[in-house]
MIMARTI-873238 format. One record per atom (N, C-alpha, C, O, CB): residue number from 1; residue in three letters; atom name; x, y, z. Coordinates in steps of 0.02 Angstrom, whole numbers, plus 50000, padded with zeros to 5 digits. Glycine has a CB too. Layout:
N
[NUM, ALA, CA, [X, Y, Z]] ...
% end
This chain:
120
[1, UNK, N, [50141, 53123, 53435]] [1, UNK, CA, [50175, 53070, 53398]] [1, UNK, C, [50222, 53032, 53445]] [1, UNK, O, [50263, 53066, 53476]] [1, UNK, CB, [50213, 53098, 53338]] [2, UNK, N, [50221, 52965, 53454]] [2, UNK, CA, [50265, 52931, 53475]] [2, UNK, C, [50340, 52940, 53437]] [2, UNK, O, [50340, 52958, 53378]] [2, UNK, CB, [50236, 52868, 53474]] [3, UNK, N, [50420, 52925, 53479]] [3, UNK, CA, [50440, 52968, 53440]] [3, UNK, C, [50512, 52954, 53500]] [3, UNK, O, [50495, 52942, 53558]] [3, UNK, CB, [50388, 53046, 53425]] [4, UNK, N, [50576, 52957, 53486]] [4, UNK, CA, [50629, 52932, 53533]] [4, UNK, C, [50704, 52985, 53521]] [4, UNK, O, [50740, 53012, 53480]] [4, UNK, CB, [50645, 52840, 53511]] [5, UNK, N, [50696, 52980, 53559]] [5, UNK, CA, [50778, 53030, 53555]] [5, UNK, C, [50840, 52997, 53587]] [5, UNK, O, [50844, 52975, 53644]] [5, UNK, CB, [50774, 53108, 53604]] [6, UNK, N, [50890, 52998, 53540]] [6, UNK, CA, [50956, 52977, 53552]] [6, UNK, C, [51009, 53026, 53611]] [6, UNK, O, [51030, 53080, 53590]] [6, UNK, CB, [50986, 52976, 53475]] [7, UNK, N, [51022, 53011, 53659]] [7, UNK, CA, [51079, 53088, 53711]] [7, UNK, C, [51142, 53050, 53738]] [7, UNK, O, [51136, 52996, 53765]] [7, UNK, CB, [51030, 53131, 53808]] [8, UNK, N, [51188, 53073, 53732]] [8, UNK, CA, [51229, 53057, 53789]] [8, UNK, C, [51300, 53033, 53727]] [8, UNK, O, [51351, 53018, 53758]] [8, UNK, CB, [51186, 52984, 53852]] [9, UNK, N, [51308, 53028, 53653]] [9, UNK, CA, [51371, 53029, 53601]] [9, UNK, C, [51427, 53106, 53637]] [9, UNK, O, [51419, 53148, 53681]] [9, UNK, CB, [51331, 53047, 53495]] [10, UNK, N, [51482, 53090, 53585]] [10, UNK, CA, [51523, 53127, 53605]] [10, UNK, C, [51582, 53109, 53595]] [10, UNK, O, [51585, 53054, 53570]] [10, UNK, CB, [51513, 53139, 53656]] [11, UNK, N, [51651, 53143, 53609]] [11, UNK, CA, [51718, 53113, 53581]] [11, UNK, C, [51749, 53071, 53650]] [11, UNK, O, [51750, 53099, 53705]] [11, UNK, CB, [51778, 53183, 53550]] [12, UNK, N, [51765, 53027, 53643]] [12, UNK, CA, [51793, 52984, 53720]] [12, UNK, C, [51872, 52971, 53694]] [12, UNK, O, [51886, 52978, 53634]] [12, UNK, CB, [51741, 52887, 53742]] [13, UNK, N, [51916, 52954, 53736]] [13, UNK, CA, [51979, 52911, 53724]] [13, UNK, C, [51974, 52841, 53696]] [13, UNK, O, [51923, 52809, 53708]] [13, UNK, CB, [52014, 52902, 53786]] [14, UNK, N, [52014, 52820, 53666]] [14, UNK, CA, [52020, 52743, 53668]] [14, UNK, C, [52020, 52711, 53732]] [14, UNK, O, [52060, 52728, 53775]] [14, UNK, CB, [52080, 52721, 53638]] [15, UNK, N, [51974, 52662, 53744]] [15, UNK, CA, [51978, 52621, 53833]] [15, UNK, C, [51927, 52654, 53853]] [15, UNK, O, [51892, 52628, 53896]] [15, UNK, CB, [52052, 52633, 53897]] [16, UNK, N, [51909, 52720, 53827]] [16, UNK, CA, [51851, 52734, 53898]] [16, UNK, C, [51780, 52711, 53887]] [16, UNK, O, [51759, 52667, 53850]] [16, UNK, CB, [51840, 52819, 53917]] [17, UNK, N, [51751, 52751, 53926]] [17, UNK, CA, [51668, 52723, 53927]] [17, UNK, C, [51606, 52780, 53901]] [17, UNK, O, [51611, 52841, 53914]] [17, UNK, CB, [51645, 52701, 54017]] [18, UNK, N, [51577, 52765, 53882]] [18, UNK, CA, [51519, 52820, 53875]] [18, UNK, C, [51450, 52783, 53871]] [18, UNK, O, [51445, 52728, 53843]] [18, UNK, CB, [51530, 52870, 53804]] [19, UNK, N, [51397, 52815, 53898]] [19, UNK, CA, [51325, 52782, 53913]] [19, UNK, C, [51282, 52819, 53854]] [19, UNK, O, [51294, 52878, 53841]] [19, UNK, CB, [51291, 52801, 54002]] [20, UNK, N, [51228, 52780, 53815]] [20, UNK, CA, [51222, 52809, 53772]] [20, UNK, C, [51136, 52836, 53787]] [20, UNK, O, [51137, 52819, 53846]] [20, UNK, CB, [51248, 52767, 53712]] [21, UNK, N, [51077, 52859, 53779]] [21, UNK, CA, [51010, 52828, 53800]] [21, UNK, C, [50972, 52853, 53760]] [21, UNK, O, [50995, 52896, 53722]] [21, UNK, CB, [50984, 52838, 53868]] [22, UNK, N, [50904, 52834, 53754]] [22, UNK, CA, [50868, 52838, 53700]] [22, UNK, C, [50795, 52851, 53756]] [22, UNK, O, [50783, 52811, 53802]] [22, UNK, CB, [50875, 52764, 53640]] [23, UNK, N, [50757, 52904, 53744]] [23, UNK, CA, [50717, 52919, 53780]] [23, UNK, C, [50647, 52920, 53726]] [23, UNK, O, [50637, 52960, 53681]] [23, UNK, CB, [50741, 52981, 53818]] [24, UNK, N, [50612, 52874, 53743]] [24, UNK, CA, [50535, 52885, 53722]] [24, UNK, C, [50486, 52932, 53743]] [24, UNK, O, [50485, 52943, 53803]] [24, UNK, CB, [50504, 52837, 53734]] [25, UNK, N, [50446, 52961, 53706]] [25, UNK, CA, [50400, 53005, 53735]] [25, UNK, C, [50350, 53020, 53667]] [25, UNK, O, [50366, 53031, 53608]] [25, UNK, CB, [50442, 53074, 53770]] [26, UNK, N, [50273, 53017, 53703]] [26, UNK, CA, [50209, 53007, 53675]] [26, UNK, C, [50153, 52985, 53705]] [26, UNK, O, [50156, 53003, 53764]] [26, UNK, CB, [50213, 52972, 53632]] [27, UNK, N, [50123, 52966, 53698]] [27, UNK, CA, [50047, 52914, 53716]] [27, UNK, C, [50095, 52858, 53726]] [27, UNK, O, [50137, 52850, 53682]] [27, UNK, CB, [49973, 52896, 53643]] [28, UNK, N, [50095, 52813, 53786]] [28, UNK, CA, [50143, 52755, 53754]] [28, UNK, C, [50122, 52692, 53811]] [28, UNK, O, [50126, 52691, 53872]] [28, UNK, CB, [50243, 52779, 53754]] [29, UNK, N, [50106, 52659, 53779]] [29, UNK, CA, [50092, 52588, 53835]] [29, UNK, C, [50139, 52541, 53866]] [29, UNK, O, [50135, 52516, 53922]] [29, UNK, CB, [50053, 52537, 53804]] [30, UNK, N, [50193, 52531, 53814]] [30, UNK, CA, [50254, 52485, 53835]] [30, UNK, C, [50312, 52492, 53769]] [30, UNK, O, [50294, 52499, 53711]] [30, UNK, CB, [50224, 52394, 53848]] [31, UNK, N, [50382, 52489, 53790]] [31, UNK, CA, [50400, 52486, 53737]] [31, UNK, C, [50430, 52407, 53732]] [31, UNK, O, [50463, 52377, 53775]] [31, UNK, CB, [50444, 52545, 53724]] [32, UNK, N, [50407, 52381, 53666]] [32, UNK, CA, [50416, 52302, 53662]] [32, UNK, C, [50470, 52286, 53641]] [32, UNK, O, [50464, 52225, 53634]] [32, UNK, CB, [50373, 52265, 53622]] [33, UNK, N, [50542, 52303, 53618]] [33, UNK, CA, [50585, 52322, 53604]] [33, UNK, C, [50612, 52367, 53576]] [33, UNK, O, [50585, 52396, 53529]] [33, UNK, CB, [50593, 52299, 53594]] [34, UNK, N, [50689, 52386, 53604]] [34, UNK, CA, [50717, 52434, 53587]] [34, UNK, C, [50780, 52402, 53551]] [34, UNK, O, [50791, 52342, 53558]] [34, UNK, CB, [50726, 52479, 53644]] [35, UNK, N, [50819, 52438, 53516]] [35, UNK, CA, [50872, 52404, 53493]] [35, UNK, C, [50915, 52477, 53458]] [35, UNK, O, [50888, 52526, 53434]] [35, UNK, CB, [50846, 52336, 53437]] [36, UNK, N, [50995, 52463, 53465]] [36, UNK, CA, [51051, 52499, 53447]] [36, UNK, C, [51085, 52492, 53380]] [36, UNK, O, [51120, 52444, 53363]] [36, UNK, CB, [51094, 52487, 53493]] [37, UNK, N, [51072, 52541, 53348]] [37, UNK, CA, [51103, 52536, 53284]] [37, UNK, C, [51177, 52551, 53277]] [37, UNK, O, [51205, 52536, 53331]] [37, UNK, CB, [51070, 52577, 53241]] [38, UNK, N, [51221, 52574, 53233]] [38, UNK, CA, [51274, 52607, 53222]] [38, UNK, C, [51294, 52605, 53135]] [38, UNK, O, [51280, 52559, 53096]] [38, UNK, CB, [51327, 52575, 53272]] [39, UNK, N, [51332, 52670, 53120]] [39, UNK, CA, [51338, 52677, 53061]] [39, UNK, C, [51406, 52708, 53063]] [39, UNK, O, [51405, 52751, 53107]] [39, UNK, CB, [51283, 52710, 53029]] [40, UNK, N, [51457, 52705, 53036]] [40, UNK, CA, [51514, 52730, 53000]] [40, UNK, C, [51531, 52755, 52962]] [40, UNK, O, [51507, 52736, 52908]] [40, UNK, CB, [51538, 52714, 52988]] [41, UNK, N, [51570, 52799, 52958]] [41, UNK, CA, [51573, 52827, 52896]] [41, UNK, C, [51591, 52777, 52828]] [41, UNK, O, [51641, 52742, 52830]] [41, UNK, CB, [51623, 52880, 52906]] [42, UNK, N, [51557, 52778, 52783]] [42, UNK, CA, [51570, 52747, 52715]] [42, UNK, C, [51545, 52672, 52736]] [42, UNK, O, [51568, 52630, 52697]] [42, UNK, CB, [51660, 52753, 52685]] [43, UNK, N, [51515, 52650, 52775]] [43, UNK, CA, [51503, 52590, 52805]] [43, UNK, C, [51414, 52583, 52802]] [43, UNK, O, [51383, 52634, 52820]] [43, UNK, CB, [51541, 52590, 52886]] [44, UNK, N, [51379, 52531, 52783]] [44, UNK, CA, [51310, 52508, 52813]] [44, UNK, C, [51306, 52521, 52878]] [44, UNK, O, [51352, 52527, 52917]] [44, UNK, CB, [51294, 52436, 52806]] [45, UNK, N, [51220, 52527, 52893]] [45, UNK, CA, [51195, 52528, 52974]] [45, UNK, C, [51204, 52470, 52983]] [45, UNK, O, [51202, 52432, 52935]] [45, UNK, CB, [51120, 52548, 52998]] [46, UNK, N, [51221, 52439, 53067]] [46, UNK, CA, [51234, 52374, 53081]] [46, UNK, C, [51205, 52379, 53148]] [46, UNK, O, [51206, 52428, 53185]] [46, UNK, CB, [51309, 52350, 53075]] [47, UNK, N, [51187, 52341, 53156]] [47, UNK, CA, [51137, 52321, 53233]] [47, UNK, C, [51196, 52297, 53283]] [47, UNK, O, [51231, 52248, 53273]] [47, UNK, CB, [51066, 52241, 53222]] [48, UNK, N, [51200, 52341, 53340]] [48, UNK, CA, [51239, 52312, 53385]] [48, UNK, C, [51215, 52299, 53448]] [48, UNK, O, [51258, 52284, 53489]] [48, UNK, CB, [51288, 52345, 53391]] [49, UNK, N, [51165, 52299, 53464]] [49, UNK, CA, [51135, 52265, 53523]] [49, UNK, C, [51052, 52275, 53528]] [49, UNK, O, [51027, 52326, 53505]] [49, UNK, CB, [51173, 52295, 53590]] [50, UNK, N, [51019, 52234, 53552]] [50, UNK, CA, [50956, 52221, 53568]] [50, UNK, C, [50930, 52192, 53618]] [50, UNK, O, [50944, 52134, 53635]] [50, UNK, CB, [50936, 52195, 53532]] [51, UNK, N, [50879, 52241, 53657]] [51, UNK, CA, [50826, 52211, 53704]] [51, UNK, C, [50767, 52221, 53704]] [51, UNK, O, [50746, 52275, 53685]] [51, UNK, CB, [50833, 52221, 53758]] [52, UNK, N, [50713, 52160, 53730]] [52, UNK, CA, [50647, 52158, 53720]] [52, UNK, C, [50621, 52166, 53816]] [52, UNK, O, [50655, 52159, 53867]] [52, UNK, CB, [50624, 52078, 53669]] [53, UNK, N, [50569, 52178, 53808]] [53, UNK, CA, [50517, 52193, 53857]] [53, UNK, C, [50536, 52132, 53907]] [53, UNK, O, [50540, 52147, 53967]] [53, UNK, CB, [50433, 52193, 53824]] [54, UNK, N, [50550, 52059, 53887]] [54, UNK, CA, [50548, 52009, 53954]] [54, UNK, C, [50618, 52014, 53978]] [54, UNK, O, [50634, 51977, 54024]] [54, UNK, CB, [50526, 51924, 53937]] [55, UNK, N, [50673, 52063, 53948]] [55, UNK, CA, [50719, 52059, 53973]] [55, UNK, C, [50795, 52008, 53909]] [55, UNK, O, [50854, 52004, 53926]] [55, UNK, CB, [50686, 52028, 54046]] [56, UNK, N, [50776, 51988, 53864]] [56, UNK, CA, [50821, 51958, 53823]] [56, UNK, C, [50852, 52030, 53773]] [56, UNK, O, [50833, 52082, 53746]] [56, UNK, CB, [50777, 51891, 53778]] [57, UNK, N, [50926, 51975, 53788]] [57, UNK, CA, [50968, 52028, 53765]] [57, UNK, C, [51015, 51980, 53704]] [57, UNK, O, [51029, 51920, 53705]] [57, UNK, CB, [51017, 52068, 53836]] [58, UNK, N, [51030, 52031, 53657]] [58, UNK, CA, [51095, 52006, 53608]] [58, UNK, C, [51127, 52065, 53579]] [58, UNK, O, [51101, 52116, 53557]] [58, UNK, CB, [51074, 51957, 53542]] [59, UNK, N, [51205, 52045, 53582]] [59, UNK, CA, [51247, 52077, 53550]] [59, UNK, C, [51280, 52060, 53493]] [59, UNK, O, [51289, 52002, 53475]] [59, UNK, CB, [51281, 52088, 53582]] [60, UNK, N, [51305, 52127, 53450]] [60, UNK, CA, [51353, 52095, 53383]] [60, UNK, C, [51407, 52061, 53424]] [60, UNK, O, [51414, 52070, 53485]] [60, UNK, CB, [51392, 52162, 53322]] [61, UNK, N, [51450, 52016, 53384]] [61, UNK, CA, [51500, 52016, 53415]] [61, UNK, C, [51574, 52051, 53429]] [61, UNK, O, [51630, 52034, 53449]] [61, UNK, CB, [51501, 51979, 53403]] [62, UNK, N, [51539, 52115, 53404]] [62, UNK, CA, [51613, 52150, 53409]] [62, UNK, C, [51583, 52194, 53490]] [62, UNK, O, [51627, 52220, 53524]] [62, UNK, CB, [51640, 52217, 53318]] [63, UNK, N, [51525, 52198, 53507]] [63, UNK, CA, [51497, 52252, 53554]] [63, UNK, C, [51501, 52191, 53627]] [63, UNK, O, [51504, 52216, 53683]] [63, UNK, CB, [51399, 52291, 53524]] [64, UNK, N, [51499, 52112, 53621]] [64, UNK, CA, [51497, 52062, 53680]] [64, UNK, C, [51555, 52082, 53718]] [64, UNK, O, [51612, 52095, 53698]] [64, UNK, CB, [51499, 51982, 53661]] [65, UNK, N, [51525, 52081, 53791]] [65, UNK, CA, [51592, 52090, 53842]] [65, UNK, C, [51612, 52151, 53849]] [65, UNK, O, [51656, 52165, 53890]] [65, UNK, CB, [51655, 52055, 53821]] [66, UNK, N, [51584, 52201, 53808]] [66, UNK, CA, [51598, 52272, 53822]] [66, UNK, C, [51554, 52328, 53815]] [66, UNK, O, [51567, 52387, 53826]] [66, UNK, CB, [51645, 52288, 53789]] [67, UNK, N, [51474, 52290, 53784]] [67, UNK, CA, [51424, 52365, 53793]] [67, UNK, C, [51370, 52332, 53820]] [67, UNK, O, [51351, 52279, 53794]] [67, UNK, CB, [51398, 52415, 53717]] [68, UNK, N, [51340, 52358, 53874]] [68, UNK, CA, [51276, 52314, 53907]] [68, UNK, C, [51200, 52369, 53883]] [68, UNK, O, [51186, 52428, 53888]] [68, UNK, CB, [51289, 52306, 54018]] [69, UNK, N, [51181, 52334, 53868]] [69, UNK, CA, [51094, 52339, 53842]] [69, UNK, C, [51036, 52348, 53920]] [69, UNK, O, [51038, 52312, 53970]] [69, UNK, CB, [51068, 52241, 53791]] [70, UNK, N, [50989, 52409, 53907]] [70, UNK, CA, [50965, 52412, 53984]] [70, UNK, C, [50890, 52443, 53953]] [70, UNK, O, [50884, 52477, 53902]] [70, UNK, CB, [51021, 52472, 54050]] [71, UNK, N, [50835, 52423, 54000]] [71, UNK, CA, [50788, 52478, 53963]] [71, UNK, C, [50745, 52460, 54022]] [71, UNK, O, [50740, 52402, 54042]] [71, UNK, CB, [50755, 52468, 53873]] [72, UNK, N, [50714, 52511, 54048]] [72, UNK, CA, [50673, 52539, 54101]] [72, UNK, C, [50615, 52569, 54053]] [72, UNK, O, [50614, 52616, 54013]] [72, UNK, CB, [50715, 52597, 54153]] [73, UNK, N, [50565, 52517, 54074]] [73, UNK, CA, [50494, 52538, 54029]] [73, UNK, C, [50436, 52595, 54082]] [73, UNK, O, [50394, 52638, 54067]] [73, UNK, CB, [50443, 52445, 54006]] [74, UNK, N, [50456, 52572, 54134]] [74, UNK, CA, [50425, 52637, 54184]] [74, UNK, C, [50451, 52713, 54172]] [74, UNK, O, [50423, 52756, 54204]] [74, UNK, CB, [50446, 52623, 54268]] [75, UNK, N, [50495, 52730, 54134]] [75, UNK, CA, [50517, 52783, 54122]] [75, UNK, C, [50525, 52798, 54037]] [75, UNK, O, [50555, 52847, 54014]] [75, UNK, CB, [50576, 52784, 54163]] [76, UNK, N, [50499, 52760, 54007]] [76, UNK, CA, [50509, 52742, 53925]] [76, UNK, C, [50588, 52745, 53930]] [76, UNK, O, [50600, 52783, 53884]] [76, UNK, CB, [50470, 52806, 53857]] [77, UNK, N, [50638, 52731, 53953]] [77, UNK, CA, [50696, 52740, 53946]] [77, UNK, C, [50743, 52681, 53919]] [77, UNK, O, [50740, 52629, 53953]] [77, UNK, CB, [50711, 52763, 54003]] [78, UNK, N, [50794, 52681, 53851]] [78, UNK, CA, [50839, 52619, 53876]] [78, UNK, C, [50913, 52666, 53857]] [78, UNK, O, [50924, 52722, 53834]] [78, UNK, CB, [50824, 52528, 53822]] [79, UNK, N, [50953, 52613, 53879]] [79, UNK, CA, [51018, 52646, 53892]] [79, UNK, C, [51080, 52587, 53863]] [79, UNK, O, [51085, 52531, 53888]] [79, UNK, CB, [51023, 52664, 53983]] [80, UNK, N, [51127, 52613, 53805]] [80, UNK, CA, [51185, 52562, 53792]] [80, UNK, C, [51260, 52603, 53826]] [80, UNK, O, [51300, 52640, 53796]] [80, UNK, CB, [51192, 52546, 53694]] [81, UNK, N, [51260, 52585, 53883]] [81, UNK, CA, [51319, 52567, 53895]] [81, UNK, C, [51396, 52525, 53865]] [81, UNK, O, [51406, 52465, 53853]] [81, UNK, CB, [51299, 52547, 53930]] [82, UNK, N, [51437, 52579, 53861]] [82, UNK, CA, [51478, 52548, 53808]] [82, UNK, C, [51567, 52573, 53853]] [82, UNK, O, [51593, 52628, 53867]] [82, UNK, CB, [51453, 52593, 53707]] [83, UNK, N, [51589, 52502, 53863]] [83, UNK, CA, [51646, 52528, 53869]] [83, UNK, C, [51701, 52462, 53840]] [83, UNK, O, [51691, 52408, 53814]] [83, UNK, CB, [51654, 52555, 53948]] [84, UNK, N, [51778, 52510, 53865]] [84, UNK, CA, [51842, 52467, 53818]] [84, UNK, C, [51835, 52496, 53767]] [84, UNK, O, [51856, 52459, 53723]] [84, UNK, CB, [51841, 52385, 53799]] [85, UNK, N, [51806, 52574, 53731]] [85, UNK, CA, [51803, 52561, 53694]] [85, UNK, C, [51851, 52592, 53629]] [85, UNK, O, [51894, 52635, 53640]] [85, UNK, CB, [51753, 52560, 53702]] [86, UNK, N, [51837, 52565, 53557]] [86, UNK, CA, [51896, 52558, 53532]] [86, UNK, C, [51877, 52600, 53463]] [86, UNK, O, [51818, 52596, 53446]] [86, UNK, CB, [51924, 52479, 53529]] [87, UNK, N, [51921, 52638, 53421]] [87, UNK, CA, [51912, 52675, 53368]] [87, UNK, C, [51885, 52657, 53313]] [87, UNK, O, [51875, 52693, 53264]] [87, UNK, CB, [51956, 52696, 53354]] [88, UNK, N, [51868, 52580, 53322]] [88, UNK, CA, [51800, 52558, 53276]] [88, UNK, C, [51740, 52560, 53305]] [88, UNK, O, [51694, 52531, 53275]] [88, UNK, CB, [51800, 52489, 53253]] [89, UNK, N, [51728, 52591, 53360]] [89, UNK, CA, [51659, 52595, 53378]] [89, UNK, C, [51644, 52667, 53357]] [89, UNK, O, [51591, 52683, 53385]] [89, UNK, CB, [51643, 52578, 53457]] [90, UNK, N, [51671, 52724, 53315]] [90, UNK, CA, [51675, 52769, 53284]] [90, UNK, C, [51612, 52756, 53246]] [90, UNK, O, [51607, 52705, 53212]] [90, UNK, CB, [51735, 52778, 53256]] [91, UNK, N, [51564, 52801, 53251]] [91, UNK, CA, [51509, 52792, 53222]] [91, UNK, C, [51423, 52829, 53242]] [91, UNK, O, [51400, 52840, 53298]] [91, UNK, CB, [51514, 52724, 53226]] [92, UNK, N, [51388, 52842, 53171]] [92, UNK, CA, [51320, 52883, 53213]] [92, UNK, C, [51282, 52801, 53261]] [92, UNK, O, [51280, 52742, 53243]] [92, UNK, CB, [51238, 52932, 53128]] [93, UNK, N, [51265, 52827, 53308]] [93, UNK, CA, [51206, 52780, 53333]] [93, UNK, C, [51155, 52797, 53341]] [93, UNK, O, [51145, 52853, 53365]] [93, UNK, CB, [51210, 52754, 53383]] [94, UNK, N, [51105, 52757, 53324]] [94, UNK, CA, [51046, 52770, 53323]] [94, UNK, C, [50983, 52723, 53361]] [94, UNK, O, [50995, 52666, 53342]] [94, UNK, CB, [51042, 52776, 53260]] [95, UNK, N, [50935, 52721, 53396]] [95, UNK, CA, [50916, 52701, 53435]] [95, UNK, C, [50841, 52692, 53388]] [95, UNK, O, [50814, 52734, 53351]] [95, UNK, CB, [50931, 52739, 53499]] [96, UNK, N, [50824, 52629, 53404]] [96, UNK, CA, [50751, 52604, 53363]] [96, UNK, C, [50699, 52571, 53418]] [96, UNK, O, [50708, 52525, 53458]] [96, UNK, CB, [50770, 52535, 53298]] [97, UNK, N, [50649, 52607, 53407]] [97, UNK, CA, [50587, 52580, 53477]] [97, UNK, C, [50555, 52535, 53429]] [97, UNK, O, [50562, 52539, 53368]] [97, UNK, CB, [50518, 52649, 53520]] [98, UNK, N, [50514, 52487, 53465]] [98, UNK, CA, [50451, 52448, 53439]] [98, UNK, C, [50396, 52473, 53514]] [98, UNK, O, [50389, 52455, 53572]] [98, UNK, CB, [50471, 52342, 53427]] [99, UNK, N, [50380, 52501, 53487]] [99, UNK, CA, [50316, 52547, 53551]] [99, UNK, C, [50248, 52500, 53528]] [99, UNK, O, [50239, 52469, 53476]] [99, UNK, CB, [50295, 52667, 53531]] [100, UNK, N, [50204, 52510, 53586]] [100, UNK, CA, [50129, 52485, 53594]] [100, UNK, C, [50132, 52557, 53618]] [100, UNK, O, [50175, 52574, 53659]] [100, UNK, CB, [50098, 52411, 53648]] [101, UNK, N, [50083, 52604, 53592]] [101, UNK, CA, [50059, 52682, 53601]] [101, UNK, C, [49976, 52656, 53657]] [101, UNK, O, [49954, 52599, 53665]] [101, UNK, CB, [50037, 52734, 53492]] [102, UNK, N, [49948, 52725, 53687]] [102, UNK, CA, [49907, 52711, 53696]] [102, UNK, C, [49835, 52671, 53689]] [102, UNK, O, [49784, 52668, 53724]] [102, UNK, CB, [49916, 52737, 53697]] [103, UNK, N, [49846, 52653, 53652]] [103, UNK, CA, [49777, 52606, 53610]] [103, UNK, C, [49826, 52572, 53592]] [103, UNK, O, [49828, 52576, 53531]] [103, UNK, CB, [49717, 52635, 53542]] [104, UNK, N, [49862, 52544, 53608]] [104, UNK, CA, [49905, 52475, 53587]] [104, UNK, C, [49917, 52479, 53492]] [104, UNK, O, [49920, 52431, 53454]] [104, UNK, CB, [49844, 52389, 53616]] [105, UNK, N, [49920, 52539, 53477]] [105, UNK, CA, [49943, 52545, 53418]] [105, UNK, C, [50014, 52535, 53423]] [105, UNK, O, [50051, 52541, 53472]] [105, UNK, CB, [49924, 52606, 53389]] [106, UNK, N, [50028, 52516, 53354]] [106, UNK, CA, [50098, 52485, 53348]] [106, UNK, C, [50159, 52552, 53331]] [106, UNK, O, [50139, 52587, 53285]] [106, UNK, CB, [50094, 52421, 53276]] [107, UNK, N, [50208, 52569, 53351]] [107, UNK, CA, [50252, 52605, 53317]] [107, UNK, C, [50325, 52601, 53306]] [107, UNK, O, [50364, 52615, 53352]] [107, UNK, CB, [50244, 52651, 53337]] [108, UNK, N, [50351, 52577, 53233]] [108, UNK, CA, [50423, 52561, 53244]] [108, UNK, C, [50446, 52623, 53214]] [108, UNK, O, [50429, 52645, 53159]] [108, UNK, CB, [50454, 52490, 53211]] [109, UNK, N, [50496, 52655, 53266]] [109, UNK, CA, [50517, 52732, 53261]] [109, UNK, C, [50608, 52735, 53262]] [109, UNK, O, [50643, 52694, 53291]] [109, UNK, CB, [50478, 52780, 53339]] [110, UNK, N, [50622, 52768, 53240]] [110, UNK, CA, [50687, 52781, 53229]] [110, UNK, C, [50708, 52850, 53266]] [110, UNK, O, [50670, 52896, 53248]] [110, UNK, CB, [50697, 52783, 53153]] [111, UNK, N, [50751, 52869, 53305]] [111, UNK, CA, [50784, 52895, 53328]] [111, UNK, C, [50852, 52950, 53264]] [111, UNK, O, [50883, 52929, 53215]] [111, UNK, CB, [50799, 52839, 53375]] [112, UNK, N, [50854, 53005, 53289]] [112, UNK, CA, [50885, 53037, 53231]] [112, UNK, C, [50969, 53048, 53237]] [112, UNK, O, [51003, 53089, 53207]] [112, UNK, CB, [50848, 53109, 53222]] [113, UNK, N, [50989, 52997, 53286]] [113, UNK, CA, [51056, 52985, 53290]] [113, UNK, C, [51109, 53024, 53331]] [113, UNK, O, [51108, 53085, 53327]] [113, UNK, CB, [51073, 52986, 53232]] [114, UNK, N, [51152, 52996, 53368]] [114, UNK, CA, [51203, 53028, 53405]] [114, UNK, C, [51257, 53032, 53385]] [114, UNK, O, [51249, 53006, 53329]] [114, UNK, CB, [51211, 53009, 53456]] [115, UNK, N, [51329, 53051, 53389]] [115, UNK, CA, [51381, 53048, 53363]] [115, UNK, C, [51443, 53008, 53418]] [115, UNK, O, [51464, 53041, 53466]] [115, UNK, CB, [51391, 53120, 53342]] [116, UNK, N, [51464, 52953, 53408]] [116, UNK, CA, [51498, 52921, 53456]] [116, UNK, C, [51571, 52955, 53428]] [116, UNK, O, [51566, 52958, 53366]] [116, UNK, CB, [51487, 52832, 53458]] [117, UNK, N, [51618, 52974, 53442]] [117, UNK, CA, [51684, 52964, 53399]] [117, UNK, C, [51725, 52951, 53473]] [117, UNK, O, [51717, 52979, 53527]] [117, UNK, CB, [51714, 53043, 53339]] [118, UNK, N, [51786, 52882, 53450]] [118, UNK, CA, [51833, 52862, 53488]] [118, UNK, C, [51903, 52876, 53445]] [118, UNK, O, [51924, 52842, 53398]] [118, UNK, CB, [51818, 52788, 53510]] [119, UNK, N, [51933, 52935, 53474]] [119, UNK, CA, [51988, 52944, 53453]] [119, UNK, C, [52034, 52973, 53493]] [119, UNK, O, [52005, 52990, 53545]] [119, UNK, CB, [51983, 52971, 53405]] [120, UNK, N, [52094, 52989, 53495]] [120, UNK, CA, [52150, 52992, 53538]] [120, UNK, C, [52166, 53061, 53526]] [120, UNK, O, [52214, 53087, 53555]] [120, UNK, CB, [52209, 52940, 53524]] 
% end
């Protein structure tokens, strides 16, 4: 099964940095985008950053100027880099593939979430 794992959450300070990554693994031809979720407690999932295969990127605007979006398709790998960061980025993240599998089957997969917490 095609299929992605979230590594690298954890408790940080206010200001610091933490790298977050989402590793694919399966039959897998390319991944055509990846994209970063986040959820809060008592709060909706909210999309905080996205990248596709040619390289286009977007952020919420609370994540611009302080979390960079990266994804290395030779390794199924992408990676959100996140720093500055601040006790509203408190939250599960979760990492979403749009995969082409071996036979160019389609798979939009969900990741089963990391735990970011920024607190002092």
């Amino acid at each position: 099964q095609v299929q992605v794992v979230e590594s690298g959450g954890g408790l940080v300070q206010p200001g610091g940095s933490l790298t977050l990554r989402c590793a694919a693994s399966g039959s897998i031809t390319t991944i055509a985008a990846m994209a970063w979720y986040r959820q809060a407690p008592g709060n909706q999932r909210e999309l905080v950053a996205t990248i596709n295969m040619g390289g286009g990127t977007d952020f919420a605007d609370s994540a611009k100027g302080r979390f960079t979006i990266s994804l290395d398709n030779a390794a199924h790998t992408g990676s959100l880099q996140m720093s500055s960061l601040k006790p509203e980025d408190t939250g599960v993240y979760y990492c979403n593939g749009k995969i082409y599998g071996a036979e160019l089957e389609w798979h939009d997969v969900w990741g089963q979430g990391t735990q970011v917490t920024v607190s002092s």
